[in-house]
N, C-alpha and C positions, 0 to 999 in steps of 0.2 A: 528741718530746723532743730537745731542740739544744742543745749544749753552748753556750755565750757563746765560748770562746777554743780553736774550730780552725787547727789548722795551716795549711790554705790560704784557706781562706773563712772568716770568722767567721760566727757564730749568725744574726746578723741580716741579712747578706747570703743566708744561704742561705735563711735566711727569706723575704726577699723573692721569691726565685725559684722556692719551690714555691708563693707565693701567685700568680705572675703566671703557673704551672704548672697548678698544681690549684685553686686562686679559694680563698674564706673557707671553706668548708664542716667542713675537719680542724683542731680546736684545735693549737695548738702550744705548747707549754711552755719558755724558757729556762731552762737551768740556769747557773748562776754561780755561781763564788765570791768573788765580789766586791760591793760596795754596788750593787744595779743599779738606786739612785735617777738616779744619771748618767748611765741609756741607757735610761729609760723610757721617755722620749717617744716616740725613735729608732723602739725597739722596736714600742712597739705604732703606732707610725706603717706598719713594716714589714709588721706581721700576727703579732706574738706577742701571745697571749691569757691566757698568767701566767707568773710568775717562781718560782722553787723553786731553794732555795743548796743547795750543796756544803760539805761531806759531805752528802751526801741522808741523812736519816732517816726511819726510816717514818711516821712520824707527820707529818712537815709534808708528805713526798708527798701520804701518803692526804689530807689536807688540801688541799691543792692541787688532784687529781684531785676531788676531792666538790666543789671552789668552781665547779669547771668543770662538771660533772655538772648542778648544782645550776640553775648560770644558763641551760643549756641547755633543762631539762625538770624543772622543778619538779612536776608531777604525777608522773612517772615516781618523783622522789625523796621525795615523801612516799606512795606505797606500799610503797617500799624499807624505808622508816623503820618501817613497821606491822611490818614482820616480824622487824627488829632488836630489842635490848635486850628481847627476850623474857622473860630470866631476871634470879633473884636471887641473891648469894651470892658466897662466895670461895672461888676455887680455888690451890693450893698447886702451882705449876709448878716441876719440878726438872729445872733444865737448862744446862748449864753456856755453851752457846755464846750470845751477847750480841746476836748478830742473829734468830737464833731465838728467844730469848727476846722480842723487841720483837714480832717479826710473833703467835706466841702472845697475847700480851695483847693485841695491837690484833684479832686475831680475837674472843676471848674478852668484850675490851668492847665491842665491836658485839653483845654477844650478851645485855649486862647483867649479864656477872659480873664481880668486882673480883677481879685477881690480884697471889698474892703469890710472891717470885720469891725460889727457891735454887739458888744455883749451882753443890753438890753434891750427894749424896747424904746425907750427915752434917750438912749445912747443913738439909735439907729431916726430915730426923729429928729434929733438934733443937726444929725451928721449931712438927711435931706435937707433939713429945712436950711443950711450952712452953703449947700449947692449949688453951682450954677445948673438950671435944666440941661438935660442930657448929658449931664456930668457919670453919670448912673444910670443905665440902659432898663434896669428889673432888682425889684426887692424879693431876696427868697425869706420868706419871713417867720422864723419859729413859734408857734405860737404859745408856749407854756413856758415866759421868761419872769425873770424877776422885775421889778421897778413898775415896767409894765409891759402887757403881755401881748401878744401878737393882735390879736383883736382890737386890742386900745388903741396898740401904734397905729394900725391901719384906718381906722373910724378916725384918728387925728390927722394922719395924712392925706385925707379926701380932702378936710376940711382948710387946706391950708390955702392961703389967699393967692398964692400963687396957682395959675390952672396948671400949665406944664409938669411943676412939681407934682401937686397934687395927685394927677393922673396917672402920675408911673404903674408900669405892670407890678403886682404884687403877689407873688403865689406864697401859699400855708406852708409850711412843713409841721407835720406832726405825727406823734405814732396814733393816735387815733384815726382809723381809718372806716370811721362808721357813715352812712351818711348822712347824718344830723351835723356831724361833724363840718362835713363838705359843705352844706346847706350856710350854718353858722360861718364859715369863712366866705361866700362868695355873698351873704346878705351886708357884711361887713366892708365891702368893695375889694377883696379878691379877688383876683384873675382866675386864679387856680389852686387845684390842693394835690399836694405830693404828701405819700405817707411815707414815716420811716422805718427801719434802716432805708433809704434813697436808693433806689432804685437808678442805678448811671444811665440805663436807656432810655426808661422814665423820662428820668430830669432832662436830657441831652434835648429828647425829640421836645417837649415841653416847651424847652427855650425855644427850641429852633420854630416851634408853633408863634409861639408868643412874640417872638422879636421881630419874625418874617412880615 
């Protein structure tokens, strides 16, 4: 992955040089933030093989990197696919950071669940307590939010008059991964505690524990 606009070489210079380096074999990616219908040609005349803007977002990466997956090994990518979007269902993500939150759901929709996203604790209490039961399969619950914090929400979500609500699975996330840490969420009614950066096999098999 190359920037379009370095300081001494641009993108597509250095592009050329790792191709007359290393030959066609490693995709290269341009990043820009600019319209790069103007230096397309240029480009893949040099040996870039896609283009992906700035700000990068997860979604047009992962996008980008699957175009490229895709055209290289199409059998590799539809056995990929068999094991994907496995599941049904929504899940109730409470998590207040906004890059976290993206990489969560784009985990979570490769896996077939549809999520719904609050960005505090009192947000993600509100949004159960608004639900009809099984509207919401599992809360992944962060616990270091503003308003209120994973522990709050879930100590109020026991308590709510409804049992069905009440009772939904609730797993931790947090980077604390001690286990006083673990202890304090499952005395809290807890299901389980995922540390982070998340762990996709982690979480996946987790779910699949929990929901089975």
């Amino acid at each position: 992955m190359i920037d379009w606009m370095l300081p001494d070489m641009n993108g597509i210079e250095v592009t050329r040089r790792i191709r007359k380096e290393m030959g066609d074999e490693v995709p290269i990616i341009l990043l820009t933030a600019y319209d790069w219908s103007d230096i397309e040609d240029e480009a893949k005349e040099a040996g870039i093989t896609a283009f992906c803007s700035k700000p990068l977002f997860l979604s047009e990466l992962r996008g980008c990197l699957h175009s490229i997956v895709e055209s290289e090994n199409v059998e590799n990518t539809d056995s990929t696919k068999e094991t994907e979007a496995r599941h049904a269902g929504r899940i109730l993500l409470a998590e207040d950071n906004e890059i976290n939150q993206e990489i969560a759901a784009a985990i979570l929709g490769d896996a077939g669940f549809t999520t719904e996203i609050a960005g505090n604790g009192q947000i993600a209490l509100n949004m159960l307590k608004n639900s009809i039961p099984g509207y919401y399969q599992l809360v992944l619950m962060d616990v270091q939010m503003p308003v209120m914090d994973g522990y709050e929400t879930t100590k109020a979500i026991r308590k709510l008059s409804n049992k069905k609500l009440s009772s939904i699975p609730i797993l931790a996330m947090t980077a604390n991964a001690f286990e006083e840490d673990k202890q304090q969420a499952i005395e809290c009614g807890m299901n389980g505690h995922l540390s982070k950066p998340i762990d996709v096999d982690v979480l996946l098999a987790t779910l699949d524990k929990i929901l089975s």
